[in-house]
C-alpha positions as a LaTeX table, in Angstrom:
\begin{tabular}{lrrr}
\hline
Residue & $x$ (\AA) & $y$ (\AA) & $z$ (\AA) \\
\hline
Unk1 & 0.00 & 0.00 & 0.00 \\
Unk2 & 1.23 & 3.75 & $-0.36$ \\
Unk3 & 2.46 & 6.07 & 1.91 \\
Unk4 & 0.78 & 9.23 & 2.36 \\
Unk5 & 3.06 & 11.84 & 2.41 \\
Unk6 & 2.70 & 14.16 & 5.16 \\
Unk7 & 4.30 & 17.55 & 6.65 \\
Unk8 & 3.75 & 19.57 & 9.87 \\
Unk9 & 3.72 & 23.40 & 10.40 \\
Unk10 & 4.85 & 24.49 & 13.90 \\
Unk11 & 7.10 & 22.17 & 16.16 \\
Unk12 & 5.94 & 22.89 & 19.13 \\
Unk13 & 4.93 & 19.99 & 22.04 \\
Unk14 & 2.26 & 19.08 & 20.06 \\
Unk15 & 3.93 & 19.28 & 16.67 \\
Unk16 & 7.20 & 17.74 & 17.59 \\
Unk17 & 5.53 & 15.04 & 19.17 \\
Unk18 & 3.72 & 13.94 & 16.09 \\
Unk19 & 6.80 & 13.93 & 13.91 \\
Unk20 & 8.72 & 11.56 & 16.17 \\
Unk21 & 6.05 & 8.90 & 16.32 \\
Unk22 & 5.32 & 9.54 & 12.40 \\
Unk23 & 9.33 & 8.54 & 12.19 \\
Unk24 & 9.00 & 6.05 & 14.77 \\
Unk25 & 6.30 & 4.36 & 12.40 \\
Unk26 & 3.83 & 4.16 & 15.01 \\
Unk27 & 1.36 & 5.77 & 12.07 \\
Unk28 & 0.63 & 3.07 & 9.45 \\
Unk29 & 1.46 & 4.23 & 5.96 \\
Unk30 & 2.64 & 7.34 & 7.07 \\
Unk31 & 5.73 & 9.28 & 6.04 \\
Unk32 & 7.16 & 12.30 & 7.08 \\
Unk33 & 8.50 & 14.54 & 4.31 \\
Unk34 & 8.26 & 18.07 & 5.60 \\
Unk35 & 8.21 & 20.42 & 8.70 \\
Unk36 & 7.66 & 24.12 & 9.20 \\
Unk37 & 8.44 & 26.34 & 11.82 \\
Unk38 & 9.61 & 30.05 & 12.16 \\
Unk39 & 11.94 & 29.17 & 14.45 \\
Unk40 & 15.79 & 28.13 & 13.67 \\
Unk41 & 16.78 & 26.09 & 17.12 \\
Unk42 & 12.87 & 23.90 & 16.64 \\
Unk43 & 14.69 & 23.28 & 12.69 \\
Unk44 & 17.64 & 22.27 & 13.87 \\
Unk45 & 15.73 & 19.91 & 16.62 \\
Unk46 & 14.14 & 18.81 & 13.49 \\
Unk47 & 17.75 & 18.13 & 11.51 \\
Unk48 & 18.97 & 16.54 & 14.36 \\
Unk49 & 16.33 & 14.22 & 15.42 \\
Unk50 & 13.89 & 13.56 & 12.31 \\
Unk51 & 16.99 & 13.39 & 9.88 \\
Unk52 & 17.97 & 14.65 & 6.66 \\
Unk53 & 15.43 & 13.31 & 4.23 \\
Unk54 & 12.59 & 15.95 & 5.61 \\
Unk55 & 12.67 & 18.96 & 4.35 \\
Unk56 & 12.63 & 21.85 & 6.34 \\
Unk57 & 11.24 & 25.15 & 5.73 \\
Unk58 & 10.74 & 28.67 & 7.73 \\
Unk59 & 7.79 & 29.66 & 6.41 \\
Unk60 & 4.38 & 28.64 & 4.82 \\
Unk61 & 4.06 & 30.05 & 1.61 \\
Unk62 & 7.53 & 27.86 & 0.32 \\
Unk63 & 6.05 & 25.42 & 2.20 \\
Unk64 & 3.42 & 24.82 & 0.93 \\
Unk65 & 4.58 & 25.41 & $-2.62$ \\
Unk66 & 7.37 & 23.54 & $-2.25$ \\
Unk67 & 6.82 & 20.56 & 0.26 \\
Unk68 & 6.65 & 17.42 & $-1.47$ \\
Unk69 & 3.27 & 16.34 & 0.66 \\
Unk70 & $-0.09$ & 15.37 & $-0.13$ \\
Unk71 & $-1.46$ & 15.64 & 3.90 \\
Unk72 & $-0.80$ & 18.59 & 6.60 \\
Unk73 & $-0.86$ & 18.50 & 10.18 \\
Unk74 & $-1.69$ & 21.65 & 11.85 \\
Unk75 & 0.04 & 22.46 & 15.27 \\
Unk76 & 0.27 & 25.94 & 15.59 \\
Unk77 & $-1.12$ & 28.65 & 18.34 \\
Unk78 & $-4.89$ & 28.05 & 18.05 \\
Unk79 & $-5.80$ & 31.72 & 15.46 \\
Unk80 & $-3.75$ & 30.09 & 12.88 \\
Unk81 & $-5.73$ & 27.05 & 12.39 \\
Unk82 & $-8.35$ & 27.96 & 9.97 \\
Unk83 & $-6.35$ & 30.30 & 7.82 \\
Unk84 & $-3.58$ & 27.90 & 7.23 \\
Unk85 & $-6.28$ & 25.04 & 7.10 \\
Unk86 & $-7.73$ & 26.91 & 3.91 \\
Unk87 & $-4.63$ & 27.16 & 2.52 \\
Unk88 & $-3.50$ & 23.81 & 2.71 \\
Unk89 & $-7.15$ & 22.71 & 1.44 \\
Unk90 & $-6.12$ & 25.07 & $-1.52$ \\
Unk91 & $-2.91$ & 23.29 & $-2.18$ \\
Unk92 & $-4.93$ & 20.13 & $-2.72$ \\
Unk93 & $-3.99$ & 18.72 & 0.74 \\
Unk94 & $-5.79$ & 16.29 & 3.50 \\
Unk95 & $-5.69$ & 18.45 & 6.25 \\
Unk96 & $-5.50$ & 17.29 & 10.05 \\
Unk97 & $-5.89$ & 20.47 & 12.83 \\
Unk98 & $-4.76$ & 20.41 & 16.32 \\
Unk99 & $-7.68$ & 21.41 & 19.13 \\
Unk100 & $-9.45$ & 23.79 & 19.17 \\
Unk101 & $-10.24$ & 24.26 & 15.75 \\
Unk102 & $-9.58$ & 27.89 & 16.25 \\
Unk103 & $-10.64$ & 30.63 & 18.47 \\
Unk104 & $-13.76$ & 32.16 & 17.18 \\
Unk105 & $-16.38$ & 30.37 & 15.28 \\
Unk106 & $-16.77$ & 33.22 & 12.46 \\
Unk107 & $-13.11$ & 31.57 & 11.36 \\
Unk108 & $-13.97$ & 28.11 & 11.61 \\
Unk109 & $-17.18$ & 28.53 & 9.70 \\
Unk110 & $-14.59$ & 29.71 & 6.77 \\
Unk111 & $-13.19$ & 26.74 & 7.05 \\
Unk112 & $-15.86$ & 23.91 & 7.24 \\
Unk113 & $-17.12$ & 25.84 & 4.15 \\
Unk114 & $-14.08$ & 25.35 & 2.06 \\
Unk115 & $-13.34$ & 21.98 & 3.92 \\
Unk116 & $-16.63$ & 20.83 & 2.35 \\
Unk117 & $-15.83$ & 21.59 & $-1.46$ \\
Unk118 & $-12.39$ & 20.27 & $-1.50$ \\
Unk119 & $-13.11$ & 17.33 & $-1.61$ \\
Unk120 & $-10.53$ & 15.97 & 1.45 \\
Unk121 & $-10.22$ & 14.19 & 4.24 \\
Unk122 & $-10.53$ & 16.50 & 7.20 \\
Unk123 & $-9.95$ & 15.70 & 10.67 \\
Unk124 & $-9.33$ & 17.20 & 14.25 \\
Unk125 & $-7.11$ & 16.07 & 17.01 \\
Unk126 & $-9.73$ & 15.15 & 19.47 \\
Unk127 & $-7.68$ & 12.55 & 20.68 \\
Unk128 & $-10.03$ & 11.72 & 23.96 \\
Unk129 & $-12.64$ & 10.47 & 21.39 \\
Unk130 & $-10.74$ & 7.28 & 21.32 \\
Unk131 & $-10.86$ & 6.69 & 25.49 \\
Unk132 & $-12.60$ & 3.27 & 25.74 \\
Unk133 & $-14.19$ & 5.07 & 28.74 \\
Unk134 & $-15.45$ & 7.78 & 26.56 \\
Unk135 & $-16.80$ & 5.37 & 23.48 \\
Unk136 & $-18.46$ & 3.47 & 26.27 \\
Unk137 & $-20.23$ & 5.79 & 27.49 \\
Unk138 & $-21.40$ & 7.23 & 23.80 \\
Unk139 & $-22.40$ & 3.68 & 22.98 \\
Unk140 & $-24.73$ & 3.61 & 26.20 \\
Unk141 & $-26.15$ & 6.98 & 25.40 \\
Unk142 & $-26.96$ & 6.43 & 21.72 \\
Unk143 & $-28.09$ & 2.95 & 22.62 \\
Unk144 & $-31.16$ & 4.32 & 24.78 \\
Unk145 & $-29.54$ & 2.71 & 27.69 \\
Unk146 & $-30.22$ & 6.42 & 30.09 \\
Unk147 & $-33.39$ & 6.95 & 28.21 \\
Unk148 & $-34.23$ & 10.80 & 27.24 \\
Unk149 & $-31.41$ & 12.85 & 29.48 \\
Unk150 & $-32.68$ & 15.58 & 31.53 \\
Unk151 & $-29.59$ & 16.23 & 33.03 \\
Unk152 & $-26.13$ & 17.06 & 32.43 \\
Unk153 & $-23.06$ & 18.02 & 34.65 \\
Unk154 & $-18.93$ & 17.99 & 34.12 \\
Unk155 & $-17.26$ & 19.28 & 37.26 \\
Unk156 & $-13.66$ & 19.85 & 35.87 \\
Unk157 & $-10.81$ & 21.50 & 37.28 \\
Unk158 & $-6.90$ & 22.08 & 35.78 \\
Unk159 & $-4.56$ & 23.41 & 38.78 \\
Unk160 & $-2.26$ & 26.03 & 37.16 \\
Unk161 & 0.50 & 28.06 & 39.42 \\
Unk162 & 1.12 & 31.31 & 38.19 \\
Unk163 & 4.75 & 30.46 & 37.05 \\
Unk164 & 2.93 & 28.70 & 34.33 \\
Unk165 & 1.33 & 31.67 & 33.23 \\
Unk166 & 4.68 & 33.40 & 33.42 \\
Unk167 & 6.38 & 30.86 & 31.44 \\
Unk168 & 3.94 & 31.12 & 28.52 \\
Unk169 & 4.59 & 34.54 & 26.29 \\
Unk170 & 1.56 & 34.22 & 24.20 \\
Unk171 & $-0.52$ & 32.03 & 26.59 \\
Unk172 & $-3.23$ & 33.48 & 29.08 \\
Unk173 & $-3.36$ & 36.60 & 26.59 \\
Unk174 & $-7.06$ & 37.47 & 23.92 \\
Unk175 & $-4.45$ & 38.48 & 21.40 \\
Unk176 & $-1.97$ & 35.77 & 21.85 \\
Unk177 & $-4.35$ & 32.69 & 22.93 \\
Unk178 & $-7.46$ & 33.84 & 22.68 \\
Unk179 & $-8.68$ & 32.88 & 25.77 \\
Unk180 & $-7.79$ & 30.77 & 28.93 \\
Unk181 & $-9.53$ & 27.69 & 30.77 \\
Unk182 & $-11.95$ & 27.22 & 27.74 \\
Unk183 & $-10.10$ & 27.63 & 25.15 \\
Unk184 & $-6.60$ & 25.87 & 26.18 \\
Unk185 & $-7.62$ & 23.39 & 29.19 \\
Unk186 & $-11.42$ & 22.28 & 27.95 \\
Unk187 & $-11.93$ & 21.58 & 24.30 \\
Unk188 & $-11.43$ & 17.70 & 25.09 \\
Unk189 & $-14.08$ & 17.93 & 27.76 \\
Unk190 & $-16.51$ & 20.48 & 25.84 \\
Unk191 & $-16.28$ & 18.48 & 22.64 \\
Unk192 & $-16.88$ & 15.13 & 24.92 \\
Unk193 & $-20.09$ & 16.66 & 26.63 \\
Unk194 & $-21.94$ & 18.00 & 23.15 \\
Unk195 & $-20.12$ & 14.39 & 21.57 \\
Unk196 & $-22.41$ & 12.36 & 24.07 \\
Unk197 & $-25.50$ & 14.46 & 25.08 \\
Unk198 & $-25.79$ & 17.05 & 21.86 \\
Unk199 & $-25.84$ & 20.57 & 21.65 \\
Unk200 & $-27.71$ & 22.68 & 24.05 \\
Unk201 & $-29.61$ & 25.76 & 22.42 \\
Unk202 & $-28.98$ & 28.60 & 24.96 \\
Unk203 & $-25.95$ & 29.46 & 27.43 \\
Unk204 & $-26.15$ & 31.45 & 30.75 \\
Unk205 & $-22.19$ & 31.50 & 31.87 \\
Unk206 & $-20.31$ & 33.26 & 34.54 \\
Unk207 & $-16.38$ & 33.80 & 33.38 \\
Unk208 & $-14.29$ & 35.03 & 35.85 \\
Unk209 & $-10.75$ & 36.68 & 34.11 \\
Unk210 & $-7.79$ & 36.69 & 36.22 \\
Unk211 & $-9.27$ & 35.55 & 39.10 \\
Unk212 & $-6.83$ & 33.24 & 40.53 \\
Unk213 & $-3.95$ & 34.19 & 38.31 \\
Unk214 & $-2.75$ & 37.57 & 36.80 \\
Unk215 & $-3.71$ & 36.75 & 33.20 \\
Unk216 & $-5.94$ & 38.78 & 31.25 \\
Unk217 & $-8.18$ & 35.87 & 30.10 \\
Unk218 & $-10.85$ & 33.40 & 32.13 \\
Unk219 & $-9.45$ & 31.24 & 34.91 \\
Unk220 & $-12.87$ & 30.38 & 36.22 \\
Unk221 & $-16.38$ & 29.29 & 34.44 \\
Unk222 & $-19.67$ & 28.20 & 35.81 \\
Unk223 & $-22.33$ & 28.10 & 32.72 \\
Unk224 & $-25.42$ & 26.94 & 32.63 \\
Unk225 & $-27.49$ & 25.51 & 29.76 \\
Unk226 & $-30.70$ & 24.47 & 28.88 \\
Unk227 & $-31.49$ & 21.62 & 25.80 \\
Unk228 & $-34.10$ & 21.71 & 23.33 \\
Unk229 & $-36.18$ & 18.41 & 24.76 \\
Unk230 & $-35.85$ & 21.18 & 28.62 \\
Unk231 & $-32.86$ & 19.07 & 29.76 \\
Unk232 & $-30.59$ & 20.96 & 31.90 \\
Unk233 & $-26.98$ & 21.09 & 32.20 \\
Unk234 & $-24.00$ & 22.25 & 34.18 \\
Unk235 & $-20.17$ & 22.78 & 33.02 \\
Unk236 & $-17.97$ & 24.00 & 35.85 \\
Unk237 & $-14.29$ & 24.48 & 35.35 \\
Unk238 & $-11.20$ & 26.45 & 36.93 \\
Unk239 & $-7.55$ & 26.72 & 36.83 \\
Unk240 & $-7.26$ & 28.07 & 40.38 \\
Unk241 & $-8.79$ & 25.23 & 42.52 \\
Unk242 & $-6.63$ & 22.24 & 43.95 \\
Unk243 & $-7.06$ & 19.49 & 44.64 \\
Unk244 & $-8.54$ & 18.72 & 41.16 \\
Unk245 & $-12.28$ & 16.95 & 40.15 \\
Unk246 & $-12.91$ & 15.71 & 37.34 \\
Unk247 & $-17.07$ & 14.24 & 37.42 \\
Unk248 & $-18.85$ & 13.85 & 34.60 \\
Unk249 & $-22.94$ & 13.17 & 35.19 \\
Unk250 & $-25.48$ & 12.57 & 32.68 \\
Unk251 & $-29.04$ & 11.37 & 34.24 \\
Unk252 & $-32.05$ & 10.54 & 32.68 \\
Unk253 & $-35.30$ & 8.98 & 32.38 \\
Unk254 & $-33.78$ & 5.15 & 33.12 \\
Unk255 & $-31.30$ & 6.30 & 36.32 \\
Unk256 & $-27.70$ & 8.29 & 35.96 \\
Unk257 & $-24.30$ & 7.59 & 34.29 \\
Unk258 & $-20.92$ & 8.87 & 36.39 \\
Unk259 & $-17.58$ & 9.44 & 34.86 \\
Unk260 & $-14.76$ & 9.76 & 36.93 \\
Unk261 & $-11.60$ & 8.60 & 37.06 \\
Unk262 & $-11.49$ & 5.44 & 35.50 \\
Unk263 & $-14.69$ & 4.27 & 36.66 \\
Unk264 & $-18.18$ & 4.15 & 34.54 \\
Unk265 & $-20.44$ & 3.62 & 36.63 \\
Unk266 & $-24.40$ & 2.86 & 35.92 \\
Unk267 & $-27.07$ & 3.95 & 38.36 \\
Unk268 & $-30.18$ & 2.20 & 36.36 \\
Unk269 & $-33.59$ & 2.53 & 37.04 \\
Unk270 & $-35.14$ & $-0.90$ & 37.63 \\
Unk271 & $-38.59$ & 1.01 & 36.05 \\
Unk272 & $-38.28$ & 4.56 & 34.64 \\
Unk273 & $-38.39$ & 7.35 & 36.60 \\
Unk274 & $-41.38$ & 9.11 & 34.54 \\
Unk275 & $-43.39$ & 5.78 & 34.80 \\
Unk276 & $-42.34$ & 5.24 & 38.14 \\
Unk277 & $-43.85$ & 8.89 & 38.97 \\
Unk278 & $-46.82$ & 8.17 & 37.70 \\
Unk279 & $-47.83$ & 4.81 & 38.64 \\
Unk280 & $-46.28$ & 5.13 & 42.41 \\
Unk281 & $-49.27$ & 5.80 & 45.12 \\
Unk282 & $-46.63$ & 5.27 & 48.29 \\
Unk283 & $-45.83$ & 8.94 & 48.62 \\
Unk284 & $-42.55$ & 8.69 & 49.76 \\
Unk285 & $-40.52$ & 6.45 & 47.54 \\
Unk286 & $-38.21$ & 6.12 & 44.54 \\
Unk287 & $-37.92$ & 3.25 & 41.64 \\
Unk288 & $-35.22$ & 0.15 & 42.68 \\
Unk289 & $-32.19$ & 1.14 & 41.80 \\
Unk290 & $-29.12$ & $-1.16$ & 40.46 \\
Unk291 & $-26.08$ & $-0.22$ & 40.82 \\
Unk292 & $-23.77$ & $-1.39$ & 37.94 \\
Unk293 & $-19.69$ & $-1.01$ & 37.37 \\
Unk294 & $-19.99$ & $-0.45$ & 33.42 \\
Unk295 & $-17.03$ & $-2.97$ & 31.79 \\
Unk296 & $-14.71$ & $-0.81$ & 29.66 \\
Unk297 & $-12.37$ & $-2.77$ & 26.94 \\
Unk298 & $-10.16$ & $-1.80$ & 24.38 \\
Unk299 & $-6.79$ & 0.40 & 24.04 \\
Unk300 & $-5.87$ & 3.65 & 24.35 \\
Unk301 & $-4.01$ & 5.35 & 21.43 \\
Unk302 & $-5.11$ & 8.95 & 21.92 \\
Unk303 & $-2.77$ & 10.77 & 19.24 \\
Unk304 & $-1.63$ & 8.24 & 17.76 \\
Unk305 & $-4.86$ & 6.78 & 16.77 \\
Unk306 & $-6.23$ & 9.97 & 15.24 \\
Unk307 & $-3.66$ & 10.20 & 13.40 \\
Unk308 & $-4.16$ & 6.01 & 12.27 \\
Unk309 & $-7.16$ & 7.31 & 11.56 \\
Unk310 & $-6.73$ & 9.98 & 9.25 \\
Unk311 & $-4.23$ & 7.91 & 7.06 \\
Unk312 & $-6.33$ & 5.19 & 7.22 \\
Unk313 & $-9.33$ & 7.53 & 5.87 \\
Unk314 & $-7.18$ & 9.16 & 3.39 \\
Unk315 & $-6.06$ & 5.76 & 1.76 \\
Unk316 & $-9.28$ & 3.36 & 2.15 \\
Unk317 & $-12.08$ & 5.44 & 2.92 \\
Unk318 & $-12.02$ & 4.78 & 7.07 \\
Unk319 & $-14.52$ & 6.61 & 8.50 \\
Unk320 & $-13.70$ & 9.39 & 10.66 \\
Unk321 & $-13.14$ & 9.54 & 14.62 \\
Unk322 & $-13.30$ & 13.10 & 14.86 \\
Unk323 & $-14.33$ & 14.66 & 11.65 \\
Unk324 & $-12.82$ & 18.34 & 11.63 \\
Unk325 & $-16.05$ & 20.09 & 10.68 \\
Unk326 & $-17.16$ & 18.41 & 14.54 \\
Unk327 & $-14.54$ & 21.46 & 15.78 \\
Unk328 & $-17.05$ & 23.95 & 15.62 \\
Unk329 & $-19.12$ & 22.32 & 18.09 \\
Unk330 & $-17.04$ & 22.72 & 21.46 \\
Unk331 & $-15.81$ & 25.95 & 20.26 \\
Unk332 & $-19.40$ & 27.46 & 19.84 \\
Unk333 & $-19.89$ & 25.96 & 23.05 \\
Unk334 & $-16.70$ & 28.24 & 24.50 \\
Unk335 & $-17.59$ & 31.08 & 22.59 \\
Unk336 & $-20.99$ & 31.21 & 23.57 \\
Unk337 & $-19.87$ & 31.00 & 27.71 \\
Unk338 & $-17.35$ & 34.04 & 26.96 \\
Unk339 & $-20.07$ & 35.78 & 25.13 \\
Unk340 & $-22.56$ & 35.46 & 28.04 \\
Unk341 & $-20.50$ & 36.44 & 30.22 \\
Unk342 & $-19.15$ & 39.54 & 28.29 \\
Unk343 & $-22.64$ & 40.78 & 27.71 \\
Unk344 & $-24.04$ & 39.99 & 31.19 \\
Unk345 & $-26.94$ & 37.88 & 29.25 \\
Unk346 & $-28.18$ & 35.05 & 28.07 \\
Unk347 & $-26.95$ & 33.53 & 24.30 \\
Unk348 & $-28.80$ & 31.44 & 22.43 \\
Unk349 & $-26.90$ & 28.92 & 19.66 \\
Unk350 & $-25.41$ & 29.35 & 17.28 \\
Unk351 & $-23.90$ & 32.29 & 18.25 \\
Unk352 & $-23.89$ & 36.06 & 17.31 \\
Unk353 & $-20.62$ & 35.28 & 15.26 \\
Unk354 & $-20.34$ & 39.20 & 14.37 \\
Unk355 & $-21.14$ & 40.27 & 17.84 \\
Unk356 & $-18.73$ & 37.72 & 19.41 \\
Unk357 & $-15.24$ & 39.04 & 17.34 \\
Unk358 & $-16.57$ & 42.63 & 18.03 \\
Unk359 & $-16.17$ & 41.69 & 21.87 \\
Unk360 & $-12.97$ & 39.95 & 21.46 \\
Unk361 & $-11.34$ & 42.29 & 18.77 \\
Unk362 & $-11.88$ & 44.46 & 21.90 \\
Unk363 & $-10.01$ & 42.99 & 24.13 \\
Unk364 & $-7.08$ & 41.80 & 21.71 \\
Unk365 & $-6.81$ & 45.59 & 20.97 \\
Unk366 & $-5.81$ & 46.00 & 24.50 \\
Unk367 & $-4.09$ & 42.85 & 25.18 \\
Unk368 & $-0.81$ & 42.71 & 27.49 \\
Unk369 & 0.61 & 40.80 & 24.47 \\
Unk370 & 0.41 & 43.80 & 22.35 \\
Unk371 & 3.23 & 45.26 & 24.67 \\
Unk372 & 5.53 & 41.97 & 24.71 \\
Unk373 & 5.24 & 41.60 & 20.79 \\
Unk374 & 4.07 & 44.65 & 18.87 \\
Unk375 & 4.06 & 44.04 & 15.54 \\
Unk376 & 4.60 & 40.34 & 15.46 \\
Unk377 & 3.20 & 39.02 & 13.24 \\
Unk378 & 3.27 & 35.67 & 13.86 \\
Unk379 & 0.09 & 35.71 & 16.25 \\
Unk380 & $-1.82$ & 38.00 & 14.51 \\
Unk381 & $-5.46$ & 37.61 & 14.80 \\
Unk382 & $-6.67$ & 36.75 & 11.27 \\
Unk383 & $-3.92$ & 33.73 & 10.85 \\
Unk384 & $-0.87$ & 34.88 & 9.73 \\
Unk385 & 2.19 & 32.65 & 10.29 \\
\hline
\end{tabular}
């Protein structure tokens, strides 16, 4: 079988990582061919460690009229991801983006639009997708197992010290990131909760920026949301609380599902709740109740077996874990928590797109990172690398 050639803009953690276990062949069919980064010591990382038959290049536009690839992996600060997405979609390329498919949804609209005529396979690394845990629990859900969910709630917490902040440069900052918790810590866990239970269709959130930390963007979200069928739901998240939770709850009509840790566990109704409601005359009383450890099988790739995936989509058809038009989903989700927040108000979905950038153009206009890198152009807002 062929080898789909592949190259990688931006060498960061994320980048670098994917290179070394494309060279390590732990991704079937895969070669590496090219890598791109502005930077000269990440290239000569690159020389040193991926070896002399990948190309390197400094910036995109040689890249990508130059590289000898026919796929592109995406792995640069999160603005850049639908501009250079487009481009590579315009070069004729499979295209796989890093999380979160951008930063606001206006962008990543662009892109699902142009995704969807080219004709490509297009996919996003939402690597917690493949977390037997995770399918598990969306096989339960879309099975009927809960019943219709009236409930939803992720407690989820990601302990930062403020040296990470420090460490950072263009992290914790609306021009340089974009945002904070939501956008860096949560697209896994946003994309999981609208993955297994579905979109909500209106957002009440309360963002607190800098609370814990001094950063300019959110360190601390409580929203609230409310479902189309009048399920409820709760997503609570922080970078300034330790000791860390991490609960995920979904009940419904047939008893209530809990994530956490590595435990799924099953709280099933022996008779429905809504028929047990109406056909109980005890007063006091509730439906028998099992209690049930939920087996979960199967490995664990995370990157890696996105990244199986993709190849394996690009040469035989595979179908897709994480489809990259799916990105839009958690982000709107984001978006629409900052929004509500911004404006004091509720916001309904989709989104205001035009009234969301017009709040966060704000605040990238006065950014901190505007005063550590004026003029660099490297994170500007629209997606220039």
């Amino acid at each position: 079988m062929n080898k789909v050639k592949i190259g990688i803009i931006s060498l960061g953690n994320m980048g670098s990582s994917h290179a070394v276990n494309i060279i390590k062949g732990k991704v079937k069919n895969a070669l590496l061919t090219a890598v791109c980064d502005l930077d000269q010591t990440r290239l000569d990382w690159a020389r040193e460690e991926l070896g002399n038959e990948v190309e390197l290049f400094n910036n995109t536009d040689d890249f990508y009229r130059d590289a000898d690839i026919e796929g592109v992996i995406i792995a640069t600060p999160h603005y850049h991801h639908p501009a250079l997405a487009i481009e590579g979609f315009g070069h004729g390329l499979h295209v796989m983006i890093e999380k979160p498919a951008g930063v606001y949804t206006k962008a990543v609209r662009k892109m699902n639009e142009v995704a969807a005529k080219a004709d490509k396979v297009f996919s996003i690394m939402y690597n917690q997708r493949t977390r037997p845990i995770y399918r598990k629990l969306k096989d339960l859900l879309d099975a009927g197992e809960l019943g219709e969910i009236k409930r939803t709630n992720w407690v989820i917490d990601w302990y930062r010290p403020q040296s990470y902040y420090d460490h950072g440069g263009w992290r914790a900052t609306w021009k340089g990131e974009g945002g904070g918790v939501l956008l860096n810590q949560d697209p896994h866990q946003l994309d999981i909760w609208q993955w297994t239970c579905g979109m909500p269709v209106r957002v009440r959130a309360f963002s607190h920026f800098g609370k814990y930390h001094d950063i300019e963007v959110e360190d601390d979200v409580t929203a609230y949301v409310e479902y189309e069928n009048g399920a409820t739901g709760v997503f609570v998240t922080s970078t300034g609380i330790s000791p860390e939770t991490n609960r995920f709850e979904i009940a419904g009509n047939r008893g209530k599902i809990i994530v956490e840790g590595d435990r799924l566990t099953f709280r099933r109704l022996r008779t429905p709740e809504r028929q047990f409601n109406k056909e109980y005359q005890g007063g006091f009383g509730q439906p028998e109740c099992w209690e049930c450890e939920i087996p979960i099988d199967g490995d664990n790739p995370e990157h890696i077996g996105i990244l199986n995936n993709w190849v394996a989509a690009i040469l035989n058809g595979s179908s897709l874990i994480a489809p990259g038009e799916e990105g839009i989903n958690a982000l709107m989700l984001s978006n629409a928590m900052l929004l509500s927040s911004w404006t004091d108000d509720w916001v309904d979905l989709p989104i205001d797109e035009d009234l969301f950038y017009e709040k966060l153009q704000e605040r990238i206009d006065n950014s901190s990172f505007n005063k550590k890198a004026s003029g660099n152009k490297v994170l500007n807002v629209e997606g220039t690398f």
